[in-house]
TORLOSE-730240 format. One line per field, with one value per residue: residue number from 1; residue in one letter; chain; x, y, z of N, C-alpha, C in turn. Coordinates in Angstrom, 3 decimals, always signed. Atoms other than C-alpha are relative to their C-alpha. Layout:
BEGIN
num	[NUM; ...]
residuo	[A; ...]
cadena	[A; ...]
nxx	[X; ...]
nyy	[Y; ...]
nzz	[Z; ...]
caxx	[X; ...]
cayy	[Y; ...]
cazz	[Z; ...]
cxx	[X; ...]
cyy	[Y; ...]
czz	[Z; ...]
END
This chain:
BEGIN
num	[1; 2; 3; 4; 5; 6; 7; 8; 9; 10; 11; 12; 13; 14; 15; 16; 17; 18; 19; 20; 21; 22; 23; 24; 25; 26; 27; 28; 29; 30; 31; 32; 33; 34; 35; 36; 37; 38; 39; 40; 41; 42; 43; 44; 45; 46; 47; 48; 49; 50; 51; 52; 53; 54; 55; 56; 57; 58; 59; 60; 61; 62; 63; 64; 65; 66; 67; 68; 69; 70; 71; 72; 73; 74; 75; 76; 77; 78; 79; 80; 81; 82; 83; 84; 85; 86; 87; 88; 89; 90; 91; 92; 93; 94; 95; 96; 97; 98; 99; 100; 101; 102; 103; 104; 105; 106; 107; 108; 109; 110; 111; 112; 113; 114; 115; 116; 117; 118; 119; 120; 121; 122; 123; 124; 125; 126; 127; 128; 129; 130; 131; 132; 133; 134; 135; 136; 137; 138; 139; 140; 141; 142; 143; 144; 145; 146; 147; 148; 149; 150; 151; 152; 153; 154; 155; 156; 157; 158; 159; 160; 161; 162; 163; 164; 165; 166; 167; 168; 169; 170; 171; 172; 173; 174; 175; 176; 177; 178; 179; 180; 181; 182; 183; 184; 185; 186; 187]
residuo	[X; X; X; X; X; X; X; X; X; X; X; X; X; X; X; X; X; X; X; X; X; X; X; X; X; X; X; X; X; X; X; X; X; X; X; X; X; X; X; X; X; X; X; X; X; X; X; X; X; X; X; X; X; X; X; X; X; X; X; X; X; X; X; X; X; X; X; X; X; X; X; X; X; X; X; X; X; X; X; X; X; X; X; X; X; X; X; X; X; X; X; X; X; X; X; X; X; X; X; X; X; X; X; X; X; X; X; X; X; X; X; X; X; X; X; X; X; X; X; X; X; X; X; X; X; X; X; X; X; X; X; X; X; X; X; X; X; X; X; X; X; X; X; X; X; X; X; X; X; X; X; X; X; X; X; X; X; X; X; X; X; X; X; X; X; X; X; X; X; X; X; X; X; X; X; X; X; X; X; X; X; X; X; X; X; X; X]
cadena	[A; A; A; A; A; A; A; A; A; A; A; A; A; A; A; A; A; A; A; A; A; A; A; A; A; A; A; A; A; A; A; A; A; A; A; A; A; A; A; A; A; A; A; A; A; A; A; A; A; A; A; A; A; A; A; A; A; A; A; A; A; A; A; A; A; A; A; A; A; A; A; A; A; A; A; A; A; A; A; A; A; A; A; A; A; A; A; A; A; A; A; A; A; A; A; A; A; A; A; A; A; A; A; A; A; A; A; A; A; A; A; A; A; A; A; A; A; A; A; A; A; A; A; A; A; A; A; A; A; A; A; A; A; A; A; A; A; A; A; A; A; A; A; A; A; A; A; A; A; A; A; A; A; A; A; A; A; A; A; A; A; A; A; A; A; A; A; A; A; A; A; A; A; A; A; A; A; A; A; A; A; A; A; A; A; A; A]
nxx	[-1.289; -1.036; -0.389; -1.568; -0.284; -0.387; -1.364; -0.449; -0.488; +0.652; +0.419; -1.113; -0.818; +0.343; +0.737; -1.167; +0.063; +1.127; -0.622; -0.603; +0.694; +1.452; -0.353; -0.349; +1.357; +0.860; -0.383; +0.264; +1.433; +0.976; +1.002; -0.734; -1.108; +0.436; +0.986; -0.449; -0.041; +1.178; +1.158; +0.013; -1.032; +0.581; +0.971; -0.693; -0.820; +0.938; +0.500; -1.435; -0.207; +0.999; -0.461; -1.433; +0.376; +0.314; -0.943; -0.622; +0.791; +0.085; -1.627; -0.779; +0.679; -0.020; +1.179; +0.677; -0.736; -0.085; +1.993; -0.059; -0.904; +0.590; +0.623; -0.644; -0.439; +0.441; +1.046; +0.021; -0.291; +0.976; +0.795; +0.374; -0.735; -0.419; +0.241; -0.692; -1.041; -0.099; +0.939; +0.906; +1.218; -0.377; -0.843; +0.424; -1.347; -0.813; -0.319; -0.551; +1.266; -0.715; -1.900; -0.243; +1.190; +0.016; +0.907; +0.763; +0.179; +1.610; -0.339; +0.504; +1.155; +0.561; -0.171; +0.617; +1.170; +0.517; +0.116; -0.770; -0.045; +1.568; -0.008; -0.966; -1.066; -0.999; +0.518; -0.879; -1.925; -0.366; -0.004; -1.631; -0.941; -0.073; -0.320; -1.477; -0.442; -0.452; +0.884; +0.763; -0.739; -0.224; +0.867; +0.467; -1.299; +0.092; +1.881; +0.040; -1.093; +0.345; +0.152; -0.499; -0.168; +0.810; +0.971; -1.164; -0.031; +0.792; -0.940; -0.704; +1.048; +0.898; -1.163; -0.679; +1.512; -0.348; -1.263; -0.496; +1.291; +0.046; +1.426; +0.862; +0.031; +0.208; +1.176; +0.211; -0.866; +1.116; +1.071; -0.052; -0.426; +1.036; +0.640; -1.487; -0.119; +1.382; -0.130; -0.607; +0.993; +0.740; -0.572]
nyy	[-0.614; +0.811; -0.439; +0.230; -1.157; -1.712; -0.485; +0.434; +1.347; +1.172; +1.025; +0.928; -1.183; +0.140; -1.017; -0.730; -0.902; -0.968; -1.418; -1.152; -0.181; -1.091; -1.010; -0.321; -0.403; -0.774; -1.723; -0.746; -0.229; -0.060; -0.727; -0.940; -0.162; -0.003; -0.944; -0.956; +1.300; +0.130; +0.855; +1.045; +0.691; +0.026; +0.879; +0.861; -0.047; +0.744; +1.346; +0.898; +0.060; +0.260; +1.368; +0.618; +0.318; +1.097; +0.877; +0.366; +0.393; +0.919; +0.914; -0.080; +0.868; +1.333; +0.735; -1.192; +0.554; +1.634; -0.020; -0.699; +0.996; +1.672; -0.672; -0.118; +1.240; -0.274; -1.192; -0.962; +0.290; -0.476; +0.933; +0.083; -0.864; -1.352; -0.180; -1.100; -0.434; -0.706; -1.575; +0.077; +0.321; +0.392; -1.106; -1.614; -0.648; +0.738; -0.233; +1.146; +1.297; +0.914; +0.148; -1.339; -0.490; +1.409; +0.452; -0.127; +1.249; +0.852; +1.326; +1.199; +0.310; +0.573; +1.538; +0.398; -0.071; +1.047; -1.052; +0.456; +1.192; +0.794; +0.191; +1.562; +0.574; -0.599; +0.540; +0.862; -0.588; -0.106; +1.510; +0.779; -0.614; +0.299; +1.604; +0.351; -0.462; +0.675; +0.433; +0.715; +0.826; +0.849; +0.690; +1.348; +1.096; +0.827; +0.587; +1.519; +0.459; +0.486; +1.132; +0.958; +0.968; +1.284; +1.497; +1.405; +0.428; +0.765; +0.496; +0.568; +0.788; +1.218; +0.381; +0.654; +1.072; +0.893; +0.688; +0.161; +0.633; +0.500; +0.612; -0.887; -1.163; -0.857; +0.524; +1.037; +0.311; -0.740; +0.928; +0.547; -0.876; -0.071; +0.775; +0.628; -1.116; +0.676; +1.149; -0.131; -0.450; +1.067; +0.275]
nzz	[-0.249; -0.361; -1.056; +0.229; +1.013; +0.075; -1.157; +0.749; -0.845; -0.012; -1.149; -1.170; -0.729; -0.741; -0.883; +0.017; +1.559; +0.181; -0.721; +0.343; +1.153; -0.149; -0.425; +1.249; +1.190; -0.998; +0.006; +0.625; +0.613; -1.045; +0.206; -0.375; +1.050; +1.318; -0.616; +1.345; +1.288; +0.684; -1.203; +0.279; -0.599; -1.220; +0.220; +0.270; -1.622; -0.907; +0.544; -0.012; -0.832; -0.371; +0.449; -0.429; -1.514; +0.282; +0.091; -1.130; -1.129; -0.174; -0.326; -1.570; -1.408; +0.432; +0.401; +1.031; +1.245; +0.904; +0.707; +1.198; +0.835; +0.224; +1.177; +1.214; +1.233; +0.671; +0.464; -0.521; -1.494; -0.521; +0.138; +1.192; +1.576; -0.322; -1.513; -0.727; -0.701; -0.704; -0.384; +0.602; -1.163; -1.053; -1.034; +0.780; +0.270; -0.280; -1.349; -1.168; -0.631; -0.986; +0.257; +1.260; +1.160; +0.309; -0.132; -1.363; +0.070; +0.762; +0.712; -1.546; +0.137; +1.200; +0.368; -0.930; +0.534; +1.055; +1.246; +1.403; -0.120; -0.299; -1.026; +0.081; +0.366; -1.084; -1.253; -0.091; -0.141; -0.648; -0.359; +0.548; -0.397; -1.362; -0.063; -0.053; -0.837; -0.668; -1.094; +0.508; +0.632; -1.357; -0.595; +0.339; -0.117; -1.111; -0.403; +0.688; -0.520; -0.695; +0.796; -0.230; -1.004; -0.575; +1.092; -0.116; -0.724; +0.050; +0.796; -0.740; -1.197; +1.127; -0.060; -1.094; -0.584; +0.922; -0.392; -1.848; -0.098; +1.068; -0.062; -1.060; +0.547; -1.308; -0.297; -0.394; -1.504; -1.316; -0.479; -1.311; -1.049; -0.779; -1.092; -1.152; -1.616; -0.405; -0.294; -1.928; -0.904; -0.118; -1.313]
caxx	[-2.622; +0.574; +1.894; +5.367; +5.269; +4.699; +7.460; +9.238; +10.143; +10.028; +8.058; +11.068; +11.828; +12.281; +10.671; +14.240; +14.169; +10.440; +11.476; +13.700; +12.055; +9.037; +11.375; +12.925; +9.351; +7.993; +10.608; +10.252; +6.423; +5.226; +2.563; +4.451; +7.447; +5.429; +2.949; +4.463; +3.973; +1.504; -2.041; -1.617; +2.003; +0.312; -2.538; -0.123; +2.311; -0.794; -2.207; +1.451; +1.700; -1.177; -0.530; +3.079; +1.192; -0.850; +1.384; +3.641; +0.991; +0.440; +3.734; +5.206; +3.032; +3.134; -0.223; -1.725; +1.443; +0.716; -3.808; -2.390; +0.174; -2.629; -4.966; -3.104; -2.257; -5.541; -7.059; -8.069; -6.376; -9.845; -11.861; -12.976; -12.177; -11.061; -11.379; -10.927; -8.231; -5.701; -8.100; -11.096; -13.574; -10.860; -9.493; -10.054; -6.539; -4.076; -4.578; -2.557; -3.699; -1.586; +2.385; +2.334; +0.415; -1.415; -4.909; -5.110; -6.545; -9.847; -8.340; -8.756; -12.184; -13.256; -12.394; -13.883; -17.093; -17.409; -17.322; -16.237; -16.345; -19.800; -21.074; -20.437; -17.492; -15.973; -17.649; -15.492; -12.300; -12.518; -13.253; -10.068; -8.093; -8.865; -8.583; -5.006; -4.057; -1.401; -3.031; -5.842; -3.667; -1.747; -5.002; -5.764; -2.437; -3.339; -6.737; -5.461; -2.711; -4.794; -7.061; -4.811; -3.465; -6.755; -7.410; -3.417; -4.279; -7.743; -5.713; -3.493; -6.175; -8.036; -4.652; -3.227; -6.945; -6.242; -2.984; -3.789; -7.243; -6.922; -10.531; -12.317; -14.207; -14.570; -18.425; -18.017; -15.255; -17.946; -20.408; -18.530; -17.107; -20.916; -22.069; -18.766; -20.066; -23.935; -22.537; -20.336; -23.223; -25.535; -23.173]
cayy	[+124.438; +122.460; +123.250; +121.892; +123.884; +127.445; +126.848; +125.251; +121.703; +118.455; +115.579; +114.306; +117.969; +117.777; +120.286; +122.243; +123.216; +123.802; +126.413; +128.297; +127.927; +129.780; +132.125; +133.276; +133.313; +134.935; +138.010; +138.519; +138.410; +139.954; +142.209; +145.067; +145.173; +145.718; +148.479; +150.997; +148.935; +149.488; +147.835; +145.136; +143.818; +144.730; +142.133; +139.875; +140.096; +139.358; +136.563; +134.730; +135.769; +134.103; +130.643; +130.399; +131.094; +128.380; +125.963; +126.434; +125.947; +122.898; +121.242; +122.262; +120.024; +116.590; +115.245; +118.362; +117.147; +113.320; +114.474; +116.569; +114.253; +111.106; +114.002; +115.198; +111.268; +111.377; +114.224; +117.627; +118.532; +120.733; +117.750; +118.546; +120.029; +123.676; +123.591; +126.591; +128.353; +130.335; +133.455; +131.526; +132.475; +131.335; +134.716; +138.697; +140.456; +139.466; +139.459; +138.038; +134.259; +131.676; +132.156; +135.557; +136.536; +133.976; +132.246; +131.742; +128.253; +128.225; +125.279; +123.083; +124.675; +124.215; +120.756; +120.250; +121.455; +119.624; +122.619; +121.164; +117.941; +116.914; +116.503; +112.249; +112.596; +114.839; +113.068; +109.622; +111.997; +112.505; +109.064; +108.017; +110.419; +109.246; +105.679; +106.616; +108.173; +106.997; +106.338; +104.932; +102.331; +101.402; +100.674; +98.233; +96.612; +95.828; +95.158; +92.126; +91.524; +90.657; +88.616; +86.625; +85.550; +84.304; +82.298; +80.543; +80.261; +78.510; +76.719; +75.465; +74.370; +72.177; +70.857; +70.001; +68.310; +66.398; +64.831; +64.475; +62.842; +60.939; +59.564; +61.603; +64.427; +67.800; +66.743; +63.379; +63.904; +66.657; +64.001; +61.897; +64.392; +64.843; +61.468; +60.605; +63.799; +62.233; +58.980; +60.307; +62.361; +59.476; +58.134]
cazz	[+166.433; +166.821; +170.538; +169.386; +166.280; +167.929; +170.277; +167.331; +169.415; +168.542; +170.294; +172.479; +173.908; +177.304; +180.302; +179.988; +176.065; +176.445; +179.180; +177.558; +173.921; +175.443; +177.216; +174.031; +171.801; +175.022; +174.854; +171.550; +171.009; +174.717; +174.053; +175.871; +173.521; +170.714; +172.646; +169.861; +166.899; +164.643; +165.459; +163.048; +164.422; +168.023; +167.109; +165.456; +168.765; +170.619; +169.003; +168.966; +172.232; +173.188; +171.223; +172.738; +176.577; +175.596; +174.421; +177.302; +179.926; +178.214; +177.653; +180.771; +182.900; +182.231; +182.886; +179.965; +177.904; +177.635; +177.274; +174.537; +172.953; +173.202; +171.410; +168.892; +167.411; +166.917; +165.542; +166.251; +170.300; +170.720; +169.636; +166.345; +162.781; +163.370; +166.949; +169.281; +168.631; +170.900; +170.542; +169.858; +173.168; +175.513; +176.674; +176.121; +175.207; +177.227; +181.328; +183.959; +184.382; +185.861; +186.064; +183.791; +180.916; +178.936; +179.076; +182.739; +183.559; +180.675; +179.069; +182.420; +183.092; +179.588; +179.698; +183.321; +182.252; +179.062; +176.641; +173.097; +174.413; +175.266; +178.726; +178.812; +176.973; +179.664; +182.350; +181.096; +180.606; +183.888; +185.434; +183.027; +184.455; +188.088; +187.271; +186.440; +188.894; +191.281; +194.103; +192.643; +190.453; +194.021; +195.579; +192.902; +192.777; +196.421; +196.064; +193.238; +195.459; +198.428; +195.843; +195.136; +197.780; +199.235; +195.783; +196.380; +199.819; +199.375; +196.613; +198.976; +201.681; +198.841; +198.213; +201.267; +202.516; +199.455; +200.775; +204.332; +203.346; +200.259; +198.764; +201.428; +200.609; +203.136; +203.335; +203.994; +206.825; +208.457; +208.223; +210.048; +212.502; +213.205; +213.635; +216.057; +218.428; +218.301; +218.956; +222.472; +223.319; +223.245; +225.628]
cxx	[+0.891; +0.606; +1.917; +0.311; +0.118; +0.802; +1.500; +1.022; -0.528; -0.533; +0.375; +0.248; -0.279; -0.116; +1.203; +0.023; -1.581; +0.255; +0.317; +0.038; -0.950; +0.773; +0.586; -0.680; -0.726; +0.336; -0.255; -1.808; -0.754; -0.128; +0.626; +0.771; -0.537; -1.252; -0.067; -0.551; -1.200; -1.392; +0.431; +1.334; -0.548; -0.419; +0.734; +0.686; -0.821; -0.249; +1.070; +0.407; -0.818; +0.148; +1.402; -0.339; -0.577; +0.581; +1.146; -0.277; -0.455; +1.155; +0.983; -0.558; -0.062; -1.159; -0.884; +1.258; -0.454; -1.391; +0.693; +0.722; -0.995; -1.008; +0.542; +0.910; -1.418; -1.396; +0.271; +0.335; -1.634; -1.245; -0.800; +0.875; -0.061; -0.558; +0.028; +0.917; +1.465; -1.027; -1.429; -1.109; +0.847; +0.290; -0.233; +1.212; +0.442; +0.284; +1.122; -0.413; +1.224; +1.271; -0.045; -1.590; -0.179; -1.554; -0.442; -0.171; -1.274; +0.039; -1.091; -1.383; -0.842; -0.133; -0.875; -1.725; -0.812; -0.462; +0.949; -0.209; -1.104; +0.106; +0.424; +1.285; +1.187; +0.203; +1.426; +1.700; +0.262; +0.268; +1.749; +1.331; +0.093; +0.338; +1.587; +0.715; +1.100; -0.192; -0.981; +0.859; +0.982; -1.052; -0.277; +0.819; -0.106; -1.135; +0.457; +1.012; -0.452; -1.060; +0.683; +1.277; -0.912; +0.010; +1.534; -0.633; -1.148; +0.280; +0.528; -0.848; -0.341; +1.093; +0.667; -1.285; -0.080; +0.668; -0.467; -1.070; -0.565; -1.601; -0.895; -0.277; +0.018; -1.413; -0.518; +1.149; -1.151; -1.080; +0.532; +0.272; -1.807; -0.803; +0.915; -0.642; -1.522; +0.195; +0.229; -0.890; -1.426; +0.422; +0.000]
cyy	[-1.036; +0.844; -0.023; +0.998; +1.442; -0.383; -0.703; -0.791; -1.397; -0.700; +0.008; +1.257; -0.076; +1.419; +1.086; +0.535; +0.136; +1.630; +0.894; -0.218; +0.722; +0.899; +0.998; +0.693; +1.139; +1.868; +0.425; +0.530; +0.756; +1.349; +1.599; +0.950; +0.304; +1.340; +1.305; -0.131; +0.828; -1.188; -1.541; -0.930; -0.291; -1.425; -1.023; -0.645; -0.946; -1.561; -1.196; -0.439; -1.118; -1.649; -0.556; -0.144; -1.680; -1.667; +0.066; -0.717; -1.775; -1.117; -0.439; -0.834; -1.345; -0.645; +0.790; -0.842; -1.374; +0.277; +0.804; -1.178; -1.199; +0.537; +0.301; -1.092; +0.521; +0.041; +1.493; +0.161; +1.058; -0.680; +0.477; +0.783; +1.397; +0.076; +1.469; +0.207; +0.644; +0.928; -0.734; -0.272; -0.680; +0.957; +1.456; +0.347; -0.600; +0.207; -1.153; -1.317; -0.896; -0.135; +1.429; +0.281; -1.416; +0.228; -0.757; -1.896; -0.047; -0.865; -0.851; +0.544; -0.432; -1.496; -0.503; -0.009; -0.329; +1.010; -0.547; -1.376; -1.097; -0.662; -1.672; -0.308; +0.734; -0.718; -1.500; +0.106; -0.331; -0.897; -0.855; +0.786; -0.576; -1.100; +0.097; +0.450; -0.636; -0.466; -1.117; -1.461; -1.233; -0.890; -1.012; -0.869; -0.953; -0.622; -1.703; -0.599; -1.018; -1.617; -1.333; -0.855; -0.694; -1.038; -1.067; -0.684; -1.274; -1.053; -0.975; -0.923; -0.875; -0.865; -0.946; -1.105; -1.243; -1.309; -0.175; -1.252; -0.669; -0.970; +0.750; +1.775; +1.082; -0.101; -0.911; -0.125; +1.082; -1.084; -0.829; +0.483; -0.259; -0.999; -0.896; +0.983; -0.861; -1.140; +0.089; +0.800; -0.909; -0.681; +0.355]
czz	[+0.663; +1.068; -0.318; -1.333; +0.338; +0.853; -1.076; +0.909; -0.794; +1.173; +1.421; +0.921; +1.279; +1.001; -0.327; -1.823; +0.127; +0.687; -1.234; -1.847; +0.398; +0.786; -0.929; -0.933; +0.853; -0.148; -1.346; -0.731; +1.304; -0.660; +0.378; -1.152; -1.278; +0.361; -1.571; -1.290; -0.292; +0.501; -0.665; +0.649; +1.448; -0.061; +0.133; +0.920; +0.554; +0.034; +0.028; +1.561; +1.566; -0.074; +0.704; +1.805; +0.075; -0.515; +1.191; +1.079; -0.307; +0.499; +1.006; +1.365; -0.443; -0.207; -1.974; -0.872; -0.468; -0.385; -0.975; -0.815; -0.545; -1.133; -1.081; -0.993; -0.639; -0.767; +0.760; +1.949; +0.503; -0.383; -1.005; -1.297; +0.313; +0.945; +0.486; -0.273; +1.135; +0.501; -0.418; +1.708; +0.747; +0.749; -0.704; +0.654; +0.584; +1.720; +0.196; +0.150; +0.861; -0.210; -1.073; -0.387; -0.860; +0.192; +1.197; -0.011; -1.017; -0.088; +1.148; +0.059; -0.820; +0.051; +1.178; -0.139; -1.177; -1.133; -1.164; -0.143; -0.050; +1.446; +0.440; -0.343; +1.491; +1.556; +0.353; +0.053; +1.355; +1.143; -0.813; +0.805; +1.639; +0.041; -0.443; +0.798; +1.054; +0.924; -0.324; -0.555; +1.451; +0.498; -0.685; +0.011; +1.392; +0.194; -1.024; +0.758; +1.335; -0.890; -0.393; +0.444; +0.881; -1.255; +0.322; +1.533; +0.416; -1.474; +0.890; +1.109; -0.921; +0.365; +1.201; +0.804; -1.168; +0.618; +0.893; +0.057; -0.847; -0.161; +0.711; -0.084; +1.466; +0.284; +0.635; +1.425; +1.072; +0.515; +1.225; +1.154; +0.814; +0.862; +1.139; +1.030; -0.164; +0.474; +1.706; +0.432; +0.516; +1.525; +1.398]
END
């Protein structure tokens, strides 16, 4: 299921036409409004109603938008050929879940627990996901940052012992350092 297709969006749409594209699909497909209806429109309602929760909850969050967007180049976004659908064992009718009506958080546990995915593959999702993290990503910026500045700075020491001490290695000036103090202690 194309997330941009049931809210009928392209790609580029930003947080503000997702809004009020799923506020729109929302009034006319909520489960309510259709209570009357015959079962099959009911169903139909439902099931729409269900795909457009779902696609909101994704889109509307950024991190879930770009793991969907990087999934759906490519291939299936439930990690195989006819994946899970909306109604497929994620949710019974249509409770309350997170922000309204909808499918609640499964998705996220599904994914946390490595259902569809396979326990390693979820395991490295989630290691990728931490390694991008902002925090994380800072710390390394400082962690190569401190790096290297010891490698210029022991750079620079070579360097400058170079110039000061031309021909003369840092071995051969300890040596002598050492036998100059055996010499005045002799003394």
């Amino acid at each position: 299921m194309d997330h941009y297709k049931v809210l009928g969006l392209q790609r580029s749409a930003t947080k503000e036409e997702i809004k009020e594209a799923f506020r729109k699909l929302a009034m006319r497909y909520h489960p309510d409004k259709h209570s009357r209806s015959s079962e099959a429109v009911r169903d139909d309602a439902v099931r729409r109603f269900k795909q457009l929760s779902e696609a909101y909850e994704v889109l509307a969050d950024d991190r879930k938008r770009a793991d969907y967007n990087s999934r759906s180049r490519g291939g299936s976004y439930y990690g195989g050929a006819g994946g899970a659908g909306a109604s497929g064992g994620h949710g019974r009718g249509y409770g309350y879940g997170r922000g309204g009506y909808g499918r609640g958080n499964d998705y996220s546990r599904a994914r946390a627990s490595g259902e569809g995915v396979g326990g390693l593959g979820a395991k490295f999702e989630a290691a990728l996901r931490f390694m991008t993290t902002r925090a994380f990503l800072l710390n390394v910026a400082f962690a190569g940052t401190l790096l290297g500045a010891a490698v210029v700075i022991d750079r620079g020491r070579e360097a400058l012992w170079k110039m000061q001490n031309p021909g003369k290695s840092f071995e051969e000036a300890m040596e002598s350092i050492e036998k100059a103090k055996a010499q005045r202690d002799k003394m």
